[in-house]
Structure formats: C-alpha cells, structure tokens
C-alpha positions in Angstrom: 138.8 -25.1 91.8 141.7 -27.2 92.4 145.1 -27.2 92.2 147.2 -30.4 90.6 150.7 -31.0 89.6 151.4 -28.9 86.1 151.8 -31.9 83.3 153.7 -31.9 80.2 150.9 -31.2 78.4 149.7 -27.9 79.9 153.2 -26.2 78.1 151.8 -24.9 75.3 148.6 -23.4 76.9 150.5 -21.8 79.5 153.0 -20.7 76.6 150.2 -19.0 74.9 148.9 -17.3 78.1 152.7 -15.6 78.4 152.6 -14.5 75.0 149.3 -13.3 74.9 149.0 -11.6 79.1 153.5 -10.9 79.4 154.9 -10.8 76.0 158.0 -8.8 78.1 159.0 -12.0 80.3 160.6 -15.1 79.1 158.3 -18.4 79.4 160.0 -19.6 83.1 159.8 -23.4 81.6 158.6 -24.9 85.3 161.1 -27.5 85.1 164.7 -26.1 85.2 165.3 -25.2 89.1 161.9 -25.6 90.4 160.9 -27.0 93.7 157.6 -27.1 92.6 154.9 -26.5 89.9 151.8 -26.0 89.9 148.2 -25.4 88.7 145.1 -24.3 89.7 142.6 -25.4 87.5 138.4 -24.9 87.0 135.9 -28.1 87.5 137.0 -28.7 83.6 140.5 -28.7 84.4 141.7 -25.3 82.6 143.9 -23.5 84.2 143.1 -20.5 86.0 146.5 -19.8 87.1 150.0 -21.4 87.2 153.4 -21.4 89.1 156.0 -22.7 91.9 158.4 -22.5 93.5 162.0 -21.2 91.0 165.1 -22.0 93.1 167.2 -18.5 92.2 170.9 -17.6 93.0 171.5 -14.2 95.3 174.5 -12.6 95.4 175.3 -11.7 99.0 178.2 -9.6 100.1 179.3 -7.4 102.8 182.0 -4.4 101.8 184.5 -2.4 103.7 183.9 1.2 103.0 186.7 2.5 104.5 188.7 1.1 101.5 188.6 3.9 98.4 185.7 3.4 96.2 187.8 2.7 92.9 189.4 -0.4 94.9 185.5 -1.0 96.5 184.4 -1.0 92.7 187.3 -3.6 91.6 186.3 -5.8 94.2 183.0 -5.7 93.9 183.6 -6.5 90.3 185.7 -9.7 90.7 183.2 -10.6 93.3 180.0 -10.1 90.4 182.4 -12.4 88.1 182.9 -15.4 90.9 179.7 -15.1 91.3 178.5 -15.5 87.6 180.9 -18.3 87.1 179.7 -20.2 90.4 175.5 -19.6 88.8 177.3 -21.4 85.7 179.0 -24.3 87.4 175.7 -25.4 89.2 173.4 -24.5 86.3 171.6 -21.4 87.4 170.7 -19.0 84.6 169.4 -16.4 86.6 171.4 -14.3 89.6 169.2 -12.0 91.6 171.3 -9.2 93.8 169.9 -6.5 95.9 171.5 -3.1 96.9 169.5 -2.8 100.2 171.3 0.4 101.2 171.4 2.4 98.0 175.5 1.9 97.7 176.6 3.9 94.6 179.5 2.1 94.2 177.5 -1.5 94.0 174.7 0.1 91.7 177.9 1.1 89.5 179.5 -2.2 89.5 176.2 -4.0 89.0 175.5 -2.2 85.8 178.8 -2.1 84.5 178.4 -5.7 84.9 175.3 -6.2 82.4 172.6 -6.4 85.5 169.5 -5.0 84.9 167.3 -3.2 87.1 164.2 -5.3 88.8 161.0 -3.9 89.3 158.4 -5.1 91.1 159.9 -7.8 93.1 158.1 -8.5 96.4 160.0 -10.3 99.7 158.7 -12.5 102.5 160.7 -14.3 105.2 158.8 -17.7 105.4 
C-alpha cells in the first residue's frame, strides 16, 4: 500500500464507491474546503480507501441562563442566523454545532432552525 495525492481522475471511482457503500451521504467533492485529500491505494494503484482533511464551520457560544428561556431562545436564534450568514459570506456549506450540556433551550432553537441531528461524529484534540 501507499498513499498519494487524490487526482482528478479518481472522482468517478470514488463517486461510485459512495453510491454503492453510503447512498445516505452526499459525495464530500475533496476539493471545496479541504486541507487535504487523499488516497490509499493497492501495488495497482486502486484505491482502498480515500479522504482528508474538510475545513468545517462550528458554532460556538456561551448563554446567560439567568435570562428567561423565551428571550435565551430569541437570542440564540439571531445568533444561529449570524452565524448562517457568516458560513455564506466565506463559502462554507456546512455549519457543525454541538449542545455539550444537553441545553433544552439550544436543542429547541437548533431545530427550529432546520439543523439536523448528527450521529456518529467522533472528537480528538490534536
């Protein structure tokens, strides 16, 4: 095995492998907002696997709950909508936010929103 720099041409092969293994997920492209992208290939150069490095937006805030939760939830709100227009102005399609504490209100506002729920996502401080 080695690994190599993904080419133009390995698109369509690796376009056939998501429809075929994750007809769920959207093809991720490898060229829009990646750091990196790559291959590991076999001694005949097929790929065995493939992917990089996605540079993602995360919405990050801290909330006074002292404040009552419908003014929490408005906030929160015009925050998500900052936040969308900000993942528009520098060309991020994608914006990833994470209720570490289980806050009711955020879940609420995040839904309301049109975010979808995540499963399976993994996290490593590097």
């Amino acid at each position: 095995m080695k690994i190599r720099a993904l080419r133009g041409m390995d698109e369509i092969h690796l376009r056939e492998l998501n429809a075929r293994y994750y007809p769920d997920d959207r093809f991720p492209g490898f060229r829009k907002n990646f750091a990196s992208a790559l291959a590991i290939v076999d001694n005949n150069d097929k790929i065995i696997t493939a992917g990089g490095v996605e540079l993602i937006a995360e919405g990050v805030c801290i909330t006074d709950k002292e404040f009552s939760e419908h003014v929490r939830g408005k906030a929160l709100r015009m925050l998500l909508q900052s936040m969308r227009l900000t993942c528009g102005r520098i060309n991020q399609s994608d914006l990833h936010v994470f209720s570490n504490n289980h806050d009711e209100i955020w879940e609420r506002a995040l839904l309301g929103d049109g975010f979808k729920p995540l499963e399976g996502a993994f996290y490593i401080e590097v």
